[in-house]
Structures are given as structure tokens and as C-alpha cells.
GUDRENFI-146465 format. One record per atom (N, C-alpha, C, O): x, y, z; residue in one letter. Coordinates in steps of 0.001 Angstrom, whole numbers, plus 500000, padded with zeros to 6 digits. Last residue first. Layout:
N
XYZA/...
// end
This chain:
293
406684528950323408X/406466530126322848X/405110530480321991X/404968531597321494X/407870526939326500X/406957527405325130X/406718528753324881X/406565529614325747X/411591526365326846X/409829527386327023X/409115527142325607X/409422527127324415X/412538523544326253X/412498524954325899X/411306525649326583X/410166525197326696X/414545520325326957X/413191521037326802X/413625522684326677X/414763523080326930X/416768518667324182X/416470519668325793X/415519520294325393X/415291520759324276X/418097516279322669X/417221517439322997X/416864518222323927X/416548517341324727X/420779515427320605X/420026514878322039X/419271516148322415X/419973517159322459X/422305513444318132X/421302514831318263X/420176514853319818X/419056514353319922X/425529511862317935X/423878511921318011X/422747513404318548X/422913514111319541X/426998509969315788X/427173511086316312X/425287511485316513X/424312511440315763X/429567507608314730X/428349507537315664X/428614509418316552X/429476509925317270X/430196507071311319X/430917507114312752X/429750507744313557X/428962508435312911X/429874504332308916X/429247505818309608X/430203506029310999X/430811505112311551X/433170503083307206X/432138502991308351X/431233504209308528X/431815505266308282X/433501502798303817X/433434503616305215X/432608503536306099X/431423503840305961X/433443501809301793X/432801501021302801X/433659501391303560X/434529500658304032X/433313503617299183X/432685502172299069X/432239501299300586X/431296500521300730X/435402505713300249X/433970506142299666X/432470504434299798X/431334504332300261X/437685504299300272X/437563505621300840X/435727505799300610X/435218506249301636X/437822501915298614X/437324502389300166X/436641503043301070X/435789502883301944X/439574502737296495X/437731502864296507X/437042502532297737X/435856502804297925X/442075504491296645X/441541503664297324X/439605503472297358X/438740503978298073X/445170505200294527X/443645505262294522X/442957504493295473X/443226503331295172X/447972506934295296X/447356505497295534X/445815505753296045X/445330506174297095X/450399507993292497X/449419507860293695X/449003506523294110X/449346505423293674X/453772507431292612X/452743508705292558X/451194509267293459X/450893510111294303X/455264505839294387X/454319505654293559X/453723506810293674X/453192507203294713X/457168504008295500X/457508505352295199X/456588506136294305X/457034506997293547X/457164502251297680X/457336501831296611X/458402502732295175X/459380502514294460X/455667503216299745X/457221503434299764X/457691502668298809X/458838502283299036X/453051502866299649X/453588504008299118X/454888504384299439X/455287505549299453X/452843500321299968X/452932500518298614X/453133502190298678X/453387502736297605X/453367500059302866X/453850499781301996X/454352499810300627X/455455499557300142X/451081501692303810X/452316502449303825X/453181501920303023X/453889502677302358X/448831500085303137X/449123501334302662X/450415501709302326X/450895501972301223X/447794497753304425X/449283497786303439X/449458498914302791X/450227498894301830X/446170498550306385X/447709498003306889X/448494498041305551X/449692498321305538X/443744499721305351X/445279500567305907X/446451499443306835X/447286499702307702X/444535498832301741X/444155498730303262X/445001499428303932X/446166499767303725X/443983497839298355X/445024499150299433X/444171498829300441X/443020498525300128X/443036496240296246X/443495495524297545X/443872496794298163X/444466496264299101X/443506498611293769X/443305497096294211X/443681496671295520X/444867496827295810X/446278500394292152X/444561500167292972X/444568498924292967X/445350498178292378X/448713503241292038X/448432501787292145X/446808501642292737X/446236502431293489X/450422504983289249X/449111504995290259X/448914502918290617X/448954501901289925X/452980507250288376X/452329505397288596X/451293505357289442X/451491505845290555X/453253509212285180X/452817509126286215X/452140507911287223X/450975507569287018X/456279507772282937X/454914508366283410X/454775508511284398X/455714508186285124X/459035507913282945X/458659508137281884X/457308508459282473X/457151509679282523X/459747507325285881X/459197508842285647X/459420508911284160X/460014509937283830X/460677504686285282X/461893505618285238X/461289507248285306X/461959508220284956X/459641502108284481X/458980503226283867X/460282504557284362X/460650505305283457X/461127500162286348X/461167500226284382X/460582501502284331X/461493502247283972X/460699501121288533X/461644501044288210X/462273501007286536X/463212501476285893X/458149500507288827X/458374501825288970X/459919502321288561X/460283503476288336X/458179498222288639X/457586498147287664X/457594500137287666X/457167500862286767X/459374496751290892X/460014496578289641X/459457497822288618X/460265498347287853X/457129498020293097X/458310498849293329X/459361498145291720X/460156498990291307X/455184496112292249X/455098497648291545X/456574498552291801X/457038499427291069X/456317493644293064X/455642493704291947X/455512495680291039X/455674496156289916X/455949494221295567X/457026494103295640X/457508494217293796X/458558494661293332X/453271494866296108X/454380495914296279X/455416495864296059X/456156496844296138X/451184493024294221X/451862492839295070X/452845494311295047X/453113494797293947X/448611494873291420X/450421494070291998X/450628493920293270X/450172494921293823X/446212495884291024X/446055494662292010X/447381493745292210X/447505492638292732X/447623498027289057X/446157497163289007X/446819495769290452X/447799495024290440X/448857500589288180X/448925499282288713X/448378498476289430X/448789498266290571X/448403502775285634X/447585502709287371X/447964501200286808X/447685500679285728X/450225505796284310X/449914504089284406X/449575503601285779X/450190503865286812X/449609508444282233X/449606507526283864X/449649506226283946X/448715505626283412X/450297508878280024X/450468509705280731X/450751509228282370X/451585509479283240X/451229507138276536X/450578507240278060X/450962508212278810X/452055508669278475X/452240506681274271X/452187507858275129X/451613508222275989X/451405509389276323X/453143503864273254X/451334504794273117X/451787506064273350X/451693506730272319X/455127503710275129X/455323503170273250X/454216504333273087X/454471505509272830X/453672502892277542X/454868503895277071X/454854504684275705X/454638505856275395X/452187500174276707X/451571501755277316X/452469503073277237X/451998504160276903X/454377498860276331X/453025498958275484X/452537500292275288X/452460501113274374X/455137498471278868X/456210498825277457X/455291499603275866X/455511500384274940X/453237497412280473X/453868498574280758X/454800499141279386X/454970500340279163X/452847494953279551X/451769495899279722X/452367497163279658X/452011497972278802X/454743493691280907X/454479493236279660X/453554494098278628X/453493494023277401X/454236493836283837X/455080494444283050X/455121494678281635X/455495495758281177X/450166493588283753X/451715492657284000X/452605493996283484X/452094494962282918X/448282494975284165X/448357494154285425X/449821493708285328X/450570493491286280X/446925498675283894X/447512497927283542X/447881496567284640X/447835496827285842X/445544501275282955X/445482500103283858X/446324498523283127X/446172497743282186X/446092504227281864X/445761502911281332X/445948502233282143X/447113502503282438X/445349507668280920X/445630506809282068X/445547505492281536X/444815505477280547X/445753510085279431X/445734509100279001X/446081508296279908X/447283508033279873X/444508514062280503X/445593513014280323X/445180511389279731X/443971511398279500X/443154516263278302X/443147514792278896X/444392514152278885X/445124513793277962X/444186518536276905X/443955518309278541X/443802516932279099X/444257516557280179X/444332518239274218X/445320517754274852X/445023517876276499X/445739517230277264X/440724516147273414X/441754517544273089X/443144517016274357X/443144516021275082X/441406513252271153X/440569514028272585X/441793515189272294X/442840515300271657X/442519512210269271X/441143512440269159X/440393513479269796X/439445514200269487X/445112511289269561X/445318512045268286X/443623512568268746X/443549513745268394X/445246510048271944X/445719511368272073X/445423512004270920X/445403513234270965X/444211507547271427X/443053508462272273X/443774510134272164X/443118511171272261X/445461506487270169X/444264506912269313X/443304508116270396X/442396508941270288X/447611506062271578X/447870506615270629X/446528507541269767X/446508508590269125X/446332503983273107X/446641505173273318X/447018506406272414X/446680507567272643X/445850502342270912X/444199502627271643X/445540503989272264X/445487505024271600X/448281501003270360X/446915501846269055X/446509502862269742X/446667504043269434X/448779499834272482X/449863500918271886X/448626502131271393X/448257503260271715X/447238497925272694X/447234498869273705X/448017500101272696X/447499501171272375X/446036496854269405X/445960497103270193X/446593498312271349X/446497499498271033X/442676495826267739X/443157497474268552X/443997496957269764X/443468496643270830X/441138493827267058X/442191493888266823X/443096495746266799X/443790496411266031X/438405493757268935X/438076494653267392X/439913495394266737X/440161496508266275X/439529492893271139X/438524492049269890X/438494492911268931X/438620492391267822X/441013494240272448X/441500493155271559X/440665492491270249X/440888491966269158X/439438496096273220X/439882496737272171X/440767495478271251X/441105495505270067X/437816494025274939X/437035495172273607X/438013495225272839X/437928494618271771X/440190494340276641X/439318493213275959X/438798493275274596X/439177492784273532X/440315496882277720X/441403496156276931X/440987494921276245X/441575494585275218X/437980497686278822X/438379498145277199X/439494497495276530X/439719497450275321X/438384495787280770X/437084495887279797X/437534496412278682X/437542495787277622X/440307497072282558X/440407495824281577X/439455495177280634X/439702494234279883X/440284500749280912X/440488499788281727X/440580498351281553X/440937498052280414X/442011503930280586X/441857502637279672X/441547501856280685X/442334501969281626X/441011506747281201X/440886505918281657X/440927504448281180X/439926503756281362X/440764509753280307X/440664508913279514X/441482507671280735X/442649507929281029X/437960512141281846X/439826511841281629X/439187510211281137X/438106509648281307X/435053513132282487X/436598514519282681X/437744513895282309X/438741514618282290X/433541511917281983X/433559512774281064X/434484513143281390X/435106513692280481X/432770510293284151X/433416509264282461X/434245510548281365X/435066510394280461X/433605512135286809X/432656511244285749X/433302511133284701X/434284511790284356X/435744512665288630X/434324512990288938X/433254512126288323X/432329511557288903X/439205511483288909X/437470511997288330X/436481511720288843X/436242510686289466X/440006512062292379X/440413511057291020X/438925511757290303X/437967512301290851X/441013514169295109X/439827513520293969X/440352513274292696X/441010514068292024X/442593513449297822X/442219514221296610X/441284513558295895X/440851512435296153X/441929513899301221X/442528513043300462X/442461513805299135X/442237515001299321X/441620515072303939X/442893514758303868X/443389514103302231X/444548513852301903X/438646515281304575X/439811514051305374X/441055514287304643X/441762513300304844X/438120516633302428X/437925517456303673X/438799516182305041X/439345516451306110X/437721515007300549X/438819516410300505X/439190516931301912X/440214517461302344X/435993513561300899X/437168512833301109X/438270514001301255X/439338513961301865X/433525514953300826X/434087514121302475X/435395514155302177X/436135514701302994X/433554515422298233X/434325516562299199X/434631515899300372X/435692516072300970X/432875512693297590X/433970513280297163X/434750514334298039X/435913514318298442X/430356513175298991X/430849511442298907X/432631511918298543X/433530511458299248X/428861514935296876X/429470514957298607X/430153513982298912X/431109514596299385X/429229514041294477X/429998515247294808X/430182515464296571X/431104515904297259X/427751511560294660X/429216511624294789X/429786512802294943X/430868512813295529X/425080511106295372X/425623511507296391X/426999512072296288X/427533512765297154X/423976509513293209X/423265510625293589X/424069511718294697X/423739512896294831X/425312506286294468X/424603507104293366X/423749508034293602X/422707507706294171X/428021506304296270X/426684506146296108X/425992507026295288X/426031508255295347X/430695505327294085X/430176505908295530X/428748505618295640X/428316504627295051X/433909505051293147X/433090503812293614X/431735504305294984X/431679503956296163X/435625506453291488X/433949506789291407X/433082505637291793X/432048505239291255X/437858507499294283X/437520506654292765X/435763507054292644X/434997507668293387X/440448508940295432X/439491508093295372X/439140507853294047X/439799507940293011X/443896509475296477X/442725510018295620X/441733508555295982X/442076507517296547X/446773510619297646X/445648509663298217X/444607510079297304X/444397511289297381X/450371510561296819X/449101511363296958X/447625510127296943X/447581509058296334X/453079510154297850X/452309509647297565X/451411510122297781X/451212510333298978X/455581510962299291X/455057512527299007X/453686511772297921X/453166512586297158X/455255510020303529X/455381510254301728X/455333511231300901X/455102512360301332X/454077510359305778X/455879510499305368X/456173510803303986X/457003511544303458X/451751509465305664X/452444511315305904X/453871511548305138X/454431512356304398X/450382507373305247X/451348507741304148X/452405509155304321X/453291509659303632X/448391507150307686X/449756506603307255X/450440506764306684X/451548506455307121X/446965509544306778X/448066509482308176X/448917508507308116X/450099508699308401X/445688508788305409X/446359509768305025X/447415510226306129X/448345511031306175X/443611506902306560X/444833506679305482X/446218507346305053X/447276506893304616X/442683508320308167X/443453507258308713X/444489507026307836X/445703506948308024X/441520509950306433X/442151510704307585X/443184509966308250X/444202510431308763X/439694508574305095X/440348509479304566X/441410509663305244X/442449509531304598X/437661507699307698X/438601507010306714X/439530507538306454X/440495507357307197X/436525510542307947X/437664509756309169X/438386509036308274X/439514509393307935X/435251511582305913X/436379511997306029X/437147511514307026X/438316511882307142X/433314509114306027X/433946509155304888X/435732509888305056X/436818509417304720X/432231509904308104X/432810508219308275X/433861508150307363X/434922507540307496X/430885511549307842X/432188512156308227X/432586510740308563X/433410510613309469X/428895511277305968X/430063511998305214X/431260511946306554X/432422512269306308X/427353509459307312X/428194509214306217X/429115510072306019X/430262509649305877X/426502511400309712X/427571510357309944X/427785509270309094X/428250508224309547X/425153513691308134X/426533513604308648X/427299512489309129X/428528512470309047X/423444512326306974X/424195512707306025X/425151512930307108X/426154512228306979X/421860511089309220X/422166510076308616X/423356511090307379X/424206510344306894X/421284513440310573X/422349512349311642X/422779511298309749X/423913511003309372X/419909514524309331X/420751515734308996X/422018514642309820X/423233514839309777X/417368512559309173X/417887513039307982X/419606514021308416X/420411514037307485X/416753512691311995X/417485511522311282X/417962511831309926X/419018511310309568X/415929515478312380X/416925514797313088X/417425513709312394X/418631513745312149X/413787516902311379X/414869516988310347X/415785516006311096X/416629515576310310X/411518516655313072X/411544516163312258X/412898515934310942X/412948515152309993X/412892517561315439X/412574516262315551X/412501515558314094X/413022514489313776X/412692520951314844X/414056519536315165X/413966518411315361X/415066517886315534X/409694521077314462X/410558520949313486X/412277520048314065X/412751518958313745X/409141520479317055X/408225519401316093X/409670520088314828X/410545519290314489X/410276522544318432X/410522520980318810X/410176520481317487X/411105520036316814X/410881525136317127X/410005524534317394X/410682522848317174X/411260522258316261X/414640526157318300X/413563526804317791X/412271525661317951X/412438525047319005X/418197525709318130X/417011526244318431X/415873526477317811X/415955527025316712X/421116523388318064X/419735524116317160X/418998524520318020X/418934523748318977X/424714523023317789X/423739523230318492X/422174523906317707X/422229524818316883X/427570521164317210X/426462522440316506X/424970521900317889X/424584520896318486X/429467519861318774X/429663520570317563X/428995521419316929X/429466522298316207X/430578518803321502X/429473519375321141X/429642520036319772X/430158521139319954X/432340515833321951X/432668517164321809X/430710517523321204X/429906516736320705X/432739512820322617X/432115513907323428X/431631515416323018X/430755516050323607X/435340512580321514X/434331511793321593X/433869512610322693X/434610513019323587X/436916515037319382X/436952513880320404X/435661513360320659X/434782513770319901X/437455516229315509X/436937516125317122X/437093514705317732X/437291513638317151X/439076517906313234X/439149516547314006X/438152516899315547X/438352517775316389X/437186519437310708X/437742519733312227X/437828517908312690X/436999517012312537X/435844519607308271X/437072519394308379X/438040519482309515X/439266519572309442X/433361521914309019X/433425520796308269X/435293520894308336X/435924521948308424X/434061523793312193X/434027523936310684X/434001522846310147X/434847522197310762X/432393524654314863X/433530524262314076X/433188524194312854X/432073524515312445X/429785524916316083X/431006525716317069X/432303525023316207X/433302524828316899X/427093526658314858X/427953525251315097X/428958526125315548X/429105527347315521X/423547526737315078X/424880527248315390X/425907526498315350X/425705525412315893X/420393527318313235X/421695525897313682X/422577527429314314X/422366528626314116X/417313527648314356X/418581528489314291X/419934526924314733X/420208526144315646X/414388527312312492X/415327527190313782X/416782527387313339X/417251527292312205X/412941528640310933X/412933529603312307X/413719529137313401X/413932529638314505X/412993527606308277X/414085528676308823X/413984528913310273X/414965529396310839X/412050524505307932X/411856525234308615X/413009526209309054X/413833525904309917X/413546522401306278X/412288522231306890X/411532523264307402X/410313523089307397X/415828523960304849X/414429523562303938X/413170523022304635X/412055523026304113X/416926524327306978X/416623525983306260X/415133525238305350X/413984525660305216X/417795522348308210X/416770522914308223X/416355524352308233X/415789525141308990X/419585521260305518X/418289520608305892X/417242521023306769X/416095520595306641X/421222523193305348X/420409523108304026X/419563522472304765X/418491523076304816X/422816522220307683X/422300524041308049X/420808523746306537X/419639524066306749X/423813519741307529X/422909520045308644X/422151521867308101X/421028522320308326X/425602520373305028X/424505519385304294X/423411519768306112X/422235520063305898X/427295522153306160X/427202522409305619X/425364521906304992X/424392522597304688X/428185519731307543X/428112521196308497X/427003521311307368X/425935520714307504X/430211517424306837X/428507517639306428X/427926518490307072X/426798518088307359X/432492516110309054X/432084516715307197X/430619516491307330X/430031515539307843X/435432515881310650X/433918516293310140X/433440516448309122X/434048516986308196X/436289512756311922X/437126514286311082X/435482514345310581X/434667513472310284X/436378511340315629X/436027512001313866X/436683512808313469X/437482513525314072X/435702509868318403X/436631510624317816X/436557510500315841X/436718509512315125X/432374509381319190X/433597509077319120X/434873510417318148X/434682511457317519X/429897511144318983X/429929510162320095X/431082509325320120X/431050508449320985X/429425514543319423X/430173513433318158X/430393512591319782X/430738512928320914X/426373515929318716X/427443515750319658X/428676514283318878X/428497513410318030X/424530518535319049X/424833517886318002X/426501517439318800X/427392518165319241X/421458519646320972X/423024519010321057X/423446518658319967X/422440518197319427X/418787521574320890X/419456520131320705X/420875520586320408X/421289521574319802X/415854523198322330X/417503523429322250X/418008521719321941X/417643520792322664X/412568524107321745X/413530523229322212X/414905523611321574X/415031524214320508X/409082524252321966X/410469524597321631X/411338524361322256X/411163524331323474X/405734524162321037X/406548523913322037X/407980523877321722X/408039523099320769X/403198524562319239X/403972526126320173X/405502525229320917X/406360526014321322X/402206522206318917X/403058522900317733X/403502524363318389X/404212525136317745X/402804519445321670X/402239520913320722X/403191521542319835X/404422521526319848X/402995516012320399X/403490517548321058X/402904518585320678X/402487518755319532X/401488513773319476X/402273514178320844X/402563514921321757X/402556514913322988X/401325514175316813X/399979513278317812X/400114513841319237X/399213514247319972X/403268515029316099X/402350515987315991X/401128515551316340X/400078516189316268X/405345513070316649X/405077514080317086X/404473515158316882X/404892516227317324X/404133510982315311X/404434510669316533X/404320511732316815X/403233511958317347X/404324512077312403X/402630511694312765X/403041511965314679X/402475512846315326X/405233513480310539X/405598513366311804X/404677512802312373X/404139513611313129X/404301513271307028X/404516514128308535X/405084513452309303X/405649512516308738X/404144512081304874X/402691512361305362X/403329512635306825X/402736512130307779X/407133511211304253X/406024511648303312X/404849512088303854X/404300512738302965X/409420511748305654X/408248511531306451X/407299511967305056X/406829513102304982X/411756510364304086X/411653510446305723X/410449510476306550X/410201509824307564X/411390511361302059X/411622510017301929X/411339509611303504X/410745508604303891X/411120514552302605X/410180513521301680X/410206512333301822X/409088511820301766X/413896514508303053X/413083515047304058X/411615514033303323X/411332512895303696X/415342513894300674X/415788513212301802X/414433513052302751X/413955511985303137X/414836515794298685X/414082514375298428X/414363513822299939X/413394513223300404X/415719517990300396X/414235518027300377X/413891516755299896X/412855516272300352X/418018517724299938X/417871517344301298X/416386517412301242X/415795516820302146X/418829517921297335X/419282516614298153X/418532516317299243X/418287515175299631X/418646520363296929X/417325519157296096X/417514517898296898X/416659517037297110X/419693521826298635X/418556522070298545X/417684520550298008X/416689519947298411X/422565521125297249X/422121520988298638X/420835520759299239X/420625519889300084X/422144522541294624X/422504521132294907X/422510520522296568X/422440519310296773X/421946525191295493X/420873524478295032X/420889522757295222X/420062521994295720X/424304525321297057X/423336525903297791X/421377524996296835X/420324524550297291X/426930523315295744X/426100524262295610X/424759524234296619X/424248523153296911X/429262521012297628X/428129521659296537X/427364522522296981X/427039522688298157X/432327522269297583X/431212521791298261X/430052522098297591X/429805523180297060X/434369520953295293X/434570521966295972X/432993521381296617X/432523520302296256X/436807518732293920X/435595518434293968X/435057519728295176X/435464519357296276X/439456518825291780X/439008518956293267X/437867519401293340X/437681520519292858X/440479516206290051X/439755517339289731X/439303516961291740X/439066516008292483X/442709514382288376X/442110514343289200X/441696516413289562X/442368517427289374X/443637511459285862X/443220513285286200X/442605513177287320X/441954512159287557X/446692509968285816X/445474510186286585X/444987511596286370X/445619512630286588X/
// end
């Protein structure tokens, strides 16, 4: 497995995200509240977590209204990666109503993805404590989003599997197909990938039967990810390999059979979950009147 730690994106990369966001949100304004309210009128909002969470997206709230409007002032009282309770007040904003109204669903909808993302994360990673099985994700995310989609997961507790096609060699069952047809086989294809790519890439290969596993050795594989085995299936198959490679298992992981497969003894355990169908967790922006200014 290569896996690369995905750090928080950039101040620009923040910027472009949240301005298409803001655009998508109100292309022609606020109409409600600029039919409604005066543009002098100002206000204090709550940023409040309406169940128990691990946080993530501080960071993605402050870019969104620096880009609607600097004059209102976020404050937060924690850091992306803080467990909170249900209730807890986490960031607070000041300044013109019409602007906190207008950034509100945009800065609710990135934070209660990303921190659905790092709760997940968090659950998982709590089951496996005992272990020394490491938790990575996958590039199963939403398009446009994955570097945040990724740090969520850092910030719950988990690691990052590649980023893109470009950072590690990944044999999967598509290429094993392919590579049958154009009479390549597994052994070859690893073998071919080490003589080609420089030596940083490790050589991961997916694999489903044992039969698979001897193959992949032979090659010089680096990782071998165990594709959709039963646990009882990978704890044999950790047993033939002997820490000749590194064992990664995917497919089916839940958090009830987590713990299972990571007492197997398995290096890691990739979960496209983590990212693919994380719940949002419910956190809401509630307003209080201000003097006008």
C-alpha cells in the first residue's frame, strides 16, 4: 500500500472551493433576505454540534466567510479534530446579518460532511485500538472534494491510501483481466512494474484466492490487498505470506466486522466507507439579533 498523508488544503484551494460553493448557492443573491432585512442590521450566530462528533472543516467555515465578506468575524472555541458532545458551541460569528445568512448553508453543508467523515473514521478506529492494524481509505470520494474528503479522515483517526492513479502501482481485477488477455501474466505484470517505475513505488496487487498469492510473491510484490476474503480466509493467507509482504484487506469492512479482520494480523484495513457513505452528522448555525450598526 502507498499511502501519503493528505495535509489541509491550501488557502487557495479553499478559496476556489468555497466561492464555486457560494455561486451555486445563491447565483443572483439572497433575494429573502435582502427583500427582508436591512443591509445595516447585525447579528451574533451559534455554531453548535447537535450530536456527539469528531470535527473537521474549521478551517473550510473561516475560507467561506473571508470570501463572502471579511467584516464578519468567525471565532471558534476548538480545533478541527476535537471530539465534541451534543450541545457544545464550537465557533461563533459576528458582523452583518445579510452576510451570515448568506454563507450559512454553504459553511453547515461542508462541515457536516467533513465531520460525518471524521466521526466515521473515529468509530472505526476505536474498534481496532487494540491493534497495531492501520485504517486507510480509498479514492472512493466525491469528485472535486477528495483532498478534504481525505484530511476528514486524518483528522478522525485514520490514514490515507493514495491520493491519485499517479502516486502507487495498484494491480487490480480489471488489470488482471487485461493483463490475461494480452497473455501477461501476474508474476510478469509485477515484475514489469518494478523494472519500469522508479523504486519509490511500492507494487500493491489485489488479489482474491491463495492461488494468487504465490504469484504475487514470485513478482516481488510489496503489498498484497485481500480482496473481499472471509477472516477466516485472510488469517490462512497471512500465514502463507509470513511478512514476505505487506497484507491489506478491502471489501465488505463494517464496523461490526472490523475488529475481526484486524485480529487476523493484517497490516492494513482499507475501508471505502470511510469517505463513500458517511453519514452528515447534524450541526446547526442559530442566530441572535445584534444592534444595528
Amino acid at each position: 500500500m502507498n499511502s501519503h498523508v493528505i495535509h489541509p488544503p491550501s488557502l487557495f484551494e479553499l478559496e476556489a472551493l468555497v466561492t464555486a460553493a457560494l455561486k451555486e448557492d445563491a447565483p443572483h443573491g439572497d433575494v429573502t433576505t435582502r427583500a427582508l432585512l436591512e443591509p445595516s442590521l447585525h447579528a451574533q450566530a451559534n455554531v453548535v454540534a447537535k450530536q456527539d462528533l469528531t470535527l473537521a472543516g474549521l478551517a473550510v467555515l473561516h475560507a467561506v466567510y473571508r470570501a463572502l465578506d471579511p467584516a464578519v468575524v468567525v471565532t471558534t472555541a476548538f480545533e478541527d479534530g476535537a471530539i465534541l458532545e451534543a450541545g457544545q458551541t464550537f465557533a461563533t460569528l459576528q458582523g452583518p446579518a445579510h452576510s451570515i445568512l448568506g454563507g450559512e448553508r454553504v459553511s453547515l453543508n461542508f462541515l457536516q460532511r467533513l465531520s460525518g467523515i471524521a466521526t466515521l473514521t473515529a468509530r472505526f478506529r476505536a474498534e481496532i485500538r487494540q491493534y497495531s492494524t492501520v485504517l486507510v481509505d480509498t479514492r472512493k470520494t466525491t469528485p472535486g472534494l477528495r483532498r478534504l474528503e481525505k484530511w476528514a479522515v486524518v483528522l478522525g483517526g485514520g490514514t490515507n491510501h493514495r491520493m491519485t492513479l499517479s502516486d502507487g502501482v495498484l494491480i487490480k481485477d480489471n488489470h488482471l483481466v487485461l493483463l490475461e488477455a494480452q497473455g501477461t501474466t501476474l508474476r510478469e505484470a509485477c515484475r514489469k512494474g518494478k523494472e519500469r517505475l522508479s523504486r519509490h513505488f511500492r507494487i500493491s496487487v489485489e488479489v482474491e484466492t491463495l492461488e494468487q498469492i504465490d504469484q504475487a510473491l514470485d513478482g516481488g510484490a510489496d503489498v498484497l490487498l485481500l480482496d473481499n476474503m472471509p477472516p477466516a480466509l485472510v488469517r490462512e493467507a497471512v500465514e502463507i505470506i509470513k511478512g514476505r509482504a505487506r497484507t491489506e484487506v478491502s471489501g465488505g469492512i463494517t464496523l461490526e466486522n472490523v475488529r475481526e479482520y484486524a485480529a487476523t494480523g493484517v497490516d492494513f484495513i482499507s475501508v471505502g466507507a470511510l469517505t463513500h457513505s458517511a453519514p452528515a452528522v447534524d450541526i446547526s448555525l442559530d442566530v441572535l439579533p445584534a444592534s444595528s450598526q
